[in-house]
N, C-alpha and C positions, 0 to 999 in steps of 0.2 A: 287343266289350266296351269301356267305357267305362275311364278312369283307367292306362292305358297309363303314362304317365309322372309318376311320383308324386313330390313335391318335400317333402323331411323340414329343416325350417330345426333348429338347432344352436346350443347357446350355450355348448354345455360339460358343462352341468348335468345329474346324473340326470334332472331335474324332465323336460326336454327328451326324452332319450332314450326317455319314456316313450312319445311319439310311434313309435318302429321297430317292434314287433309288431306295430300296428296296419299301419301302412304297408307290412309285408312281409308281411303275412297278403292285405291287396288285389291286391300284384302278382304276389303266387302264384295269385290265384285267374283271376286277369285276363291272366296270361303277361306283365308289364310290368314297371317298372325303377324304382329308388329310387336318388333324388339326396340327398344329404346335400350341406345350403348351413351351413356354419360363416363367419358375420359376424363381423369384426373392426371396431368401430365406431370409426368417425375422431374422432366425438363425445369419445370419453373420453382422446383423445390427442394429440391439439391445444387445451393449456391455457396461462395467460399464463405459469404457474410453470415451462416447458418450452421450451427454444429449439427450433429446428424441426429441428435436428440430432437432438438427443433423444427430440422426438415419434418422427421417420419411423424411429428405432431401436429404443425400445417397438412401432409398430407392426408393421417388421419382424420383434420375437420373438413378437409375438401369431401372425404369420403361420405361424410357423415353429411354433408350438407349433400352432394351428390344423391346419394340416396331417398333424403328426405324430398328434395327438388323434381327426382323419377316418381317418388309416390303422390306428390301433390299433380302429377303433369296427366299420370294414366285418368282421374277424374275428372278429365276437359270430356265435353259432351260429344268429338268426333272420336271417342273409341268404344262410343254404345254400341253392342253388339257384337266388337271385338278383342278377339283374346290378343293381349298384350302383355309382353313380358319387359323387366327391366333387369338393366346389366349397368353395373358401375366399376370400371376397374383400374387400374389407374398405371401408367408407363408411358411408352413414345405413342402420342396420340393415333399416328393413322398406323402404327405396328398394331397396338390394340384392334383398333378396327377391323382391319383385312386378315388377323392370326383369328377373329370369330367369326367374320362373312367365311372363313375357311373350313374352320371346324366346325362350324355349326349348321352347315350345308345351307348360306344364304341365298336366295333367288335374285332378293334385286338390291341395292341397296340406295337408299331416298335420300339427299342432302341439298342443303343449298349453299351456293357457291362464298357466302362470307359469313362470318358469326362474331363473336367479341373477342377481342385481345387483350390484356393485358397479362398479370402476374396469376392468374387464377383459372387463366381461359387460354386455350388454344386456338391461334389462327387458322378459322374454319379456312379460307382460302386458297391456303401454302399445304394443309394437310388435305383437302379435295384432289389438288393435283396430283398428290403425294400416292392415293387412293386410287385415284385413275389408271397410274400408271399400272399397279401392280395388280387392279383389284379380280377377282377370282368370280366376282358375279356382277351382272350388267348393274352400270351407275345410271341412274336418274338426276343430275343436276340441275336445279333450280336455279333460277335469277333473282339477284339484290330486287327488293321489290324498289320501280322507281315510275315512273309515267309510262316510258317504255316497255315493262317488264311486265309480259302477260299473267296471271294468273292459271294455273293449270286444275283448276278445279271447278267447272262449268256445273250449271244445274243440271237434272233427270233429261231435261228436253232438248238439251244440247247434243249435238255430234260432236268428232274429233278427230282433225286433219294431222296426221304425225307425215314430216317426209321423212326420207329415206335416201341419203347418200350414197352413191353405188360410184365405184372405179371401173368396172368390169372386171375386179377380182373375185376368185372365191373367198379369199381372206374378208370384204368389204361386205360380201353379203350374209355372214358370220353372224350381224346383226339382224336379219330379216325374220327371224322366229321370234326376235323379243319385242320386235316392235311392235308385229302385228298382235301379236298378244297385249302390250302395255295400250293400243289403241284400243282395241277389245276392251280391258280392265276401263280405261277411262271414259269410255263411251257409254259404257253399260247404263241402263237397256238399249241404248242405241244403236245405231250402225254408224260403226267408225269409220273411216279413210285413209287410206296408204298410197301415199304416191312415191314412186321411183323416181329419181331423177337423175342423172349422168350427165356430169359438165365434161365436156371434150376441150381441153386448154387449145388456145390459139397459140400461134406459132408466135415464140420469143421473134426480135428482131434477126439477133445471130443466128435461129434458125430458119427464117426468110432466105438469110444470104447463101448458107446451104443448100436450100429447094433450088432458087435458081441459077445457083452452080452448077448444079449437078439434073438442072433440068428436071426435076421432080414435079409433074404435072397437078393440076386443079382436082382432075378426077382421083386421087390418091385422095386428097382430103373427102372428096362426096364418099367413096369408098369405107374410110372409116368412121363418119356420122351413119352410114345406112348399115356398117356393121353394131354399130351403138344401137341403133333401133331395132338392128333382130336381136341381139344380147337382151334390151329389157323387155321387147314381147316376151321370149322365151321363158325370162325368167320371172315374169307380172302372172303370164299363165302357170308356171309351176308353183307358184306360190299362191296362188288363186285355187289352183285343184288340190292343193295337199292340206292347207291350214286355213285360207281365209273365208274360205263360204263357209266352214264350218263353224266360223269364231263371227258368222256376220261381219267381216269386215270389205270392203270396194276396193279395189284393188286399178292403179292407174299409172301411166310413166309419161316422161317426156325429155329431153333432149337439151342441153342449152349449151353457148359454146361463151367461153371467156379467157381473157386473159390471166385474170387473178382469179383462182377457182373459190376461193373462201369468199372472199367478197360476192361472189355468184350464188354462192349458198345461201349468204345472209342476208339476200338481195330478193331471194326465191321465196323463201322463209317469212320472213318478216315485211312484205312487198303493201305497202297500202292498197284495203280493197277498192279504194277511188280509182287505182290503176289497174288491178284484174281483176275489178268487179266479182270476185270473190275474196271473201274474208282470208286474212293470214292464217299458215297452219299456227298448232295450239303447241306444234314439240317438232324436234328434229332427232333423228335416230343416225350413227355413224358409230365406226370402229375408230380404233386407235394406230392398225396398221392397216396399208393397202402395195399397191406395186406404183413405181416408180417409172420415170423416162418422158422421153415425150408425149405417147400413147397413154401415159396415165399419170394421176399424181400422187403424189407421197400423203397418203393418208393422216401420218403423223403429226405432222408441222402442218396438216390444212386443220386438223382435228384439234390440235393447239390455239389455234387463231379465231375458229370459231368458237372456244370456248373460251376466250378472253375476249371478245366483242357482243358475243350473241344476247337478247335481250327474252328468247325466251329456252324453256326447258328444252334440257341434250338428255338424250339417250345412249351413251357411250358402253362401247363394248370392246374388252381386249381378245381379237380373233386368238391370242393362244391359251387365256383358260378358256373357249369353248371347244380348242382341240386336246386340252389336258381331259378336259367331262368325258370326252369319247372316247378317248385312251383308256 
């Protein structure tokens, strides 16, 4: 089972701790271990108004308080049963971070997307991104809790619907072993659900006036929806024979066409069960990079977008550290 060693970063903040159920409901389900990293940022402590006496004495009480804040945090009643370690150390907050998801061989790492700000606390927000970009083990980010903002911690009797952004790259489907595993983890004892989903972008206007220029027929577009639907049979059934029966998890796809493909996602995602009479999923799984053009879209900036609107948990994965792991 995947996510063995789970890394929960800390700034203080309730916003922050919202991250620990989640993260000790995976390593309960996985038999594995939760780290609490509490950053003390250099950033806000080496200023001109400060002699360097003074700095390294602020930071010393951050530290001191940091630590103390880890040992009061591990005696909350969701890490009964689990071994958890605490780390406090203190520099450029999300350097900290991704230099220990590195060396410390992290599996997943659990944050939520805001925490507190001022002179003592780093902006969880600005360092999630920062994390995203570079991070070396798949991110789980959380949502501000708000009306909208699902909870990702369902009871024993619950299922969990995680989708699954696909481009029809191999870089896009990079992500498809951690999902079905984080559904698994979240499900547990349940059977979870993974569904595929491939939005096929509609033709810009400028690319209308192209087709028919140049005479480019209707049947080119059925062409590539019905190569869209053998891509994710093929690949619902390989991933159904190699990982999912075994992990009990459902495995399912389907097709949708748009012009703004984020919006399609968030649309998919988060869709009132009054209108598909099934509940919303619980999470969304996507990479950071996919392939570009008309045929597909740039995984990056759709993966950006949805994680500046989305209202429940992403699953983000950067396809080149899972091809540095195999290297």
């Amino acid at each position: 089972m995947m996510f063995e060693h789970i890394l929960v970063p800390l700034d203080g903040s309730e916003r922050a701790e919202q991250a620990i159920p989640v993260a000790t409901r995976i390593a309960r389900a996985t038999k594995g271990s939760v780290t609490l990293l509490h950053a003390a940022s250099l950033e806000f402590f080496y200023v001109p108004s400060h002699t360097l006496s003074s700095s390294y004495a602020l930071l010393e009480a951050e530290l001191a308080q940091a630590r103390q804040y880890l040992e009061s945090t591990v005696r909350l009643e969701a890490f009964t049963d689990i071994k958890v370690h605490r780390v406090s150390l203190s520099g450029i907050a999300h350097q900290m971070i991704l230099s220990y998801a590195k060396t410390q061989g992290v599996d997943l790492i659990v944050l939520c997307r805001h925490g507190s700000t001022g002179l003592k606390r780093w902006a969880l927000g600005s360092v999630a991104q920062k994390v995203i970009r570079e991070s070396p083990a798949p991110i789980l980010v959380l949502p501000e809790e708000s009306q909208q903002a699902k909870p990702l911690c369902p009871d024993e009797t619950s299922d969990i619907r995680l989708l699954v952004a696909l481009d029809g790259s191999s870089l896009a489907e990079t992500v498809l072993v951690s999902a079905v595993h984080l559904a698994a983890a979240l499900a547990s004892p349940q059977r979870g659900q993974v569904h595929l989903l491939r939005v096929v972008p509609l033709l810009t206007r400028e690319e209308e006036v192209i087709y028919q220029r140049y005479h480019i027929s209707l049947e080119m577009r059925l062409a590539l929806l019905s190569d869209a639907a053998s891509y994710l049979q093929v690949v619902s059934e390989k991933v159904t024979r190699e990982l999912a029966d075994g992990l009990g998890i459902g495995i399912s796809w389907s097709i949708k066409e748009g012009r703004d493909v984020a919006e399609m996602l968030l649309n998919m995602a988060e869709v009132s069960e009054r209108i598909t009479r099934e509940r919303p999923y619980d999470a969304m799984a996507l990479t950071t990079h996919g392939r570009s053009g008309w045929q597909r879209w740039l995984m990056g900036s759709i993966t950006e977008r949805v994680l500046a609107h989305a209202h429940l948990p992403l699953l983000i994965i950067r396809p080149q550290a899972v091809q540095e792991q195999k290297s």
